[in-house]
N, C-alpha and C positions, 0 to 999 in steps of 0.2 A: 895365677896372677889375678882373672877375677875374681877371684873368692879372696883374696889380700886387697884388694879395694873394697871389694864389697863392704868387707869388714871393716875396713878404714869409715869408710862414709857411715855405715850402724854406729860405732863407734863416735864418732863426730856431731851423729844428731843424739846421742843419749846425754854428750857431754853439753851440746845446746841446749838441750832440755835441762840439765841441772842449772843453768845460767841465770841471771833475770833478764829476760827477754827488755832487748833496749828500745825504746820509744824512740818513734818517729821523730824526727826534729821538729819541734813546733814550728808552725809561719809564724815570722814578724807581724805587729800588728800594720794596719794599710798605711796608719801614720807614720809609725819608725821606719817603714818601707820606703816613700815618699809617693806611695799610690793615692793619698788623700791627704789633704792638707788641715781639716779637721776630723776630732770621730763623729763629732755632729756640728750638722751647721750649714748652711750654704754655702758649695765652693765656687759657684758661680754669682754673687752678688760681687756689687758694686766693689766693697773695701776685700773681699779677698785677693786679687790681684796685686792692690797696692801691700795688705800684709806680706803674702809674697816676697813682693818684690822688695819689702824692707829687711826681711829674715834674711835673704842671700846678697843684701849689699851688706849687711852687718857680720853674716859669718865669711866671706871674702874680705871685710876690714880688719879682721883678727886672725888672716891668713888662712883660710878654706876649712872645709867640714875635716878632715881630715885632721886637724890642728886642736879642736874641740870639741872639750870633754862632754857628755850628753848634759849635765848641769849649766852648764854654759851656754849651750846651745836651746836648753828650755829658759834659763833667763833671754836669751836673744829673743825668743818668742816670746815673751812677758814684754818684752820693750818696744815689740813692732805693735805689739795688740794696742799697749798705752798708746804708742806713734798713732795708731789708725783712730783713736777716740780723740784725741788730743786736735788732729784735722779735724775730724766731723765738727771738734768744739770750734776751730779757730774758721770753718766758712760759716756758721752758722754766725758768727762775729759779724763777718766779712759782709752779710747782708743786714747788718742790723739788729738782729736778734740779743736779746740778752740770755746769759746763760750763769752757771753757777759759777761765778771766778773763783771761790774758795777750795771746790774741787778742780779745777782745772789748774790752780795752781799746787793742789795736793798731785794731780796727775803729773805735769812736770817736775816735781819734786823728786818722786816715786821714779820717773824716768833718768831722771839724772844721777840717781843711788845705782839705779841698775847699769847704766855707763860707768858709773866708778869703779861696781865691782868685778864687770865684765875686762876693763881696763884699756876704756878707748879714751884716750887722753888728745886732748890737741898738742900738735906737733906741727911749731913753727918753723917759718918758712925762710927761706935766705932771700931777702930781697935788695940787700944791697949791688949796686952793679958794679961789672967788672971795669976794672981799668979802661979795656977797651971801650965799655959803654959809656963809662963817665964819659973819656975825651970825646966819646964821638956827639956825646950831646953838648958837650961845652961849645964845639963846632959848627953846632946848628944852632947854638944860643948866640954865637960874636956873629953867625952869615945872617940870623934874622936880624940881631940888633945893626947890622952892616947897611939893612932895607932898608931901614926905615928914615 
């Protein structure tokens, strides 16, 4: 019986060796990973947090990463970069300063294409009240007019 293993296992590694030996699984890069949020740059200034925080309120508006294709998800980061340049332009407004309106208005242009095609559309809202509201404000409109 050892010598029919043995055999088996001889056997086993001549037939790996005829094989092509299969590569390691590459690592993700640290970006695709989410270990880094740029491949170069500082993730610790000022506007990377707000980037950030624009990337995941926009891929939670189109319903989580999970929902979205990697193309989608690099236009989402195209539209937070614009969002974070488009601020820097609008306080730099905010204290006076003048700035290029011709590209800032190419910037929101460019931002709003990328909204188009990402497909965040506004979606209005029901603001009529209900029956019960109506009456209950009629009722506060005849007991004010009642005051006076």
């Amino acid at each position: 019986m050892e010598i029919g293993a043995s055999l088996k296992a001889r056997e086993g590694l001549r037939n790996a060796r005829r094989r092509t030996p299969s590569r390691a699984k590459r690592p993700r890069s640290a970006v695709t990973s989410g270990r880094k949020l740029f491949v170069e740059g500082d993730p610790n200034s000022a506007r990377s947090p707000r980037f950030h925080d624009l990337v995941l309120g926009h891929v939670s508006d189109l319903g989580g990463a999970d929902q979205l294709s990697e193309a989608q998800f690099s236009l989402i980061r195209r539209a937070a970069a614009i969002e974070c340049e488009l601020e820097r332009l609008d306080a730099r407004l905010s204290i006076g300063e003048s700035i290029d309106l011709d590209s800032y208005g190419r910037c929101a242009g460019h931002l709003r294409r990328l909204f188009e095609t990402l497909g965040v559309e506004r979606k209005p809202r029901d603001v009529t009240p209900s029956l019960d509201q109506y009456l209950a404000m009629k009722e506060r409109e005849r007991v004010d007019a009642g005051d006076r």
